[in-house]
N, C-alpha and C positions, 0 to 999 in steps of 0.2 A: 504494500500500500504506500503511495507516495501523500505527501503532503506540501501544501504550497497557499503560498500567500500571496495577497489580490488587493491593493489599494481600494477605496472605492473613490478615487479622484482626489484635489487638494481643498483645504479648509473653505476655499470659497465657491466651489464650482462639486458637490460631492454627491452621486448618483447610486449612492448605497440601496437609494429605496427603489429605483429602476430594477435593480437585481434582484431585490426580494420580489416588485412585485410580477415579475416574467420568471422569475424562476431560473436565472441564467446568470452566469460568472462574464463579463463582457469586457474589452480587452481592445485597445488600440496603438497605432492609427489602423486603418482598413480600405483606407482609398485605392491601394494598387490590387485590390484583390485577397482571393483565398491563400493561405501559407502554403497549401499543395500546391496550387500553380506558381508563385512565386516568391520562392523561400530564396531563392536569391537575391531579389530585391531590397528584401524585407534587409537581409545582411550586409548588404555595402552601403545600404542607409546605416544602417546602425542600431534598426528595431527589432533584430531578432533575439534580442536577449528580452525583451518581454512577451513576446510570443511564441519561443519556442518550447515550454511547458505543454503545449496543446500536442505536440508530437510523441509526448512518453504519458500523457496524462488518461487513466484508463477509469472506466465503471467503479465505485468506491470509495476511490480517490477523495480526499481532503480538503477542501478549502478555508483557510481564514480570511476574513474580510477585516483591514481596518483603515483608518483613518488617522493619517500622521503616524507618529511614533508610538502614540500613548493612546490609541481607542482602540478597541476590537468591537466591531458593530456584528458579526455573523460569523456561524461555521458553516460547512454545509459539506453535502455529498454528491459528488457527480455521477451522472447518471446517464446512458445511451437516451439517445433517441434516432429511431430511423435508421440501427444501424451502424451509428458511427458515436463519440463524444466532441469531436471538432466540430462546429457548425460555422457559416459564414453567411450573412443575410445584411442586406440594405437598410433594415430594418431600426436597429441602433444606429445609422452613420450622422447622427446630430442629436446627441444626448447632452442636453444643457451645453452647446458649441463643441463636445468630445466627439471626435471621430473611432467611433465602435465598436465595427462589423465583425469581429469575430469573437465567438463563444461557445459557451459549453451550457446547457442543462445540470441543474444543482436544485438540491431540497435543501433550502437553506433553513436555519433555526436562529432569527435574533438574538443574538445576546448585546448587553453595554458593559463592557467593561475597562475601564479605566487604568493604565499601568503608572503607578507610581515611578 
């Protein structure tokens, strides 16, 4: 089982309730496309270190959600859908100005918790 953590944006722009309320771990930028078709891109930009998780990330799998240093807003579980856990859709590409488009399916469970 792998484990992994997920921003949900920064202190003034933070799309944590997007994710609870679709159900989805969502993950940017996404303009040039799905990471299958161009995972090369993604790399000589320099964004593949935030979406290369989607490549080893399987059914079960873990997520924490927080906010800054010191909040954890969510845990959650990922989950297939249709087959796969990568998804890629048009659907997020303007979430409070974030650009998106790729994510996964997660039963997330709120929590607040505050790290000293």
């Amino acid at each position: 089982m792998n484990y992994f953590q997920l921003m949900s944006g920064d202190t003034s722009r933070d799309f944590a309730n997007v994710m609870f309320d679709f159900g989805v771990a969502i993950v940017g930028p996404g303009g040039a496309g799905s990471i299958i078709d161009n995972e090369e891109y993604y790399r000589v930009k320099g964004e593949w270190h935030k979406l290369s998780w989607f490549k080893i990330a399987e059914p079960g799998d873990r997520i924490v959600l927080h906010s800054g240093q010191s909040i954890v807003q969510g845990v959650g579980e990922i989950v297939e859908k249709d087959g796969s856990v990568y998804q890629y859709s048009s659907f997020f590409e303007d979430v409070d100005g974030w650009d998106l488009q790729h994510f996964c399916n997660v039963n997330w469970k709120k929590i607040e918790l505050k790290l000293q």
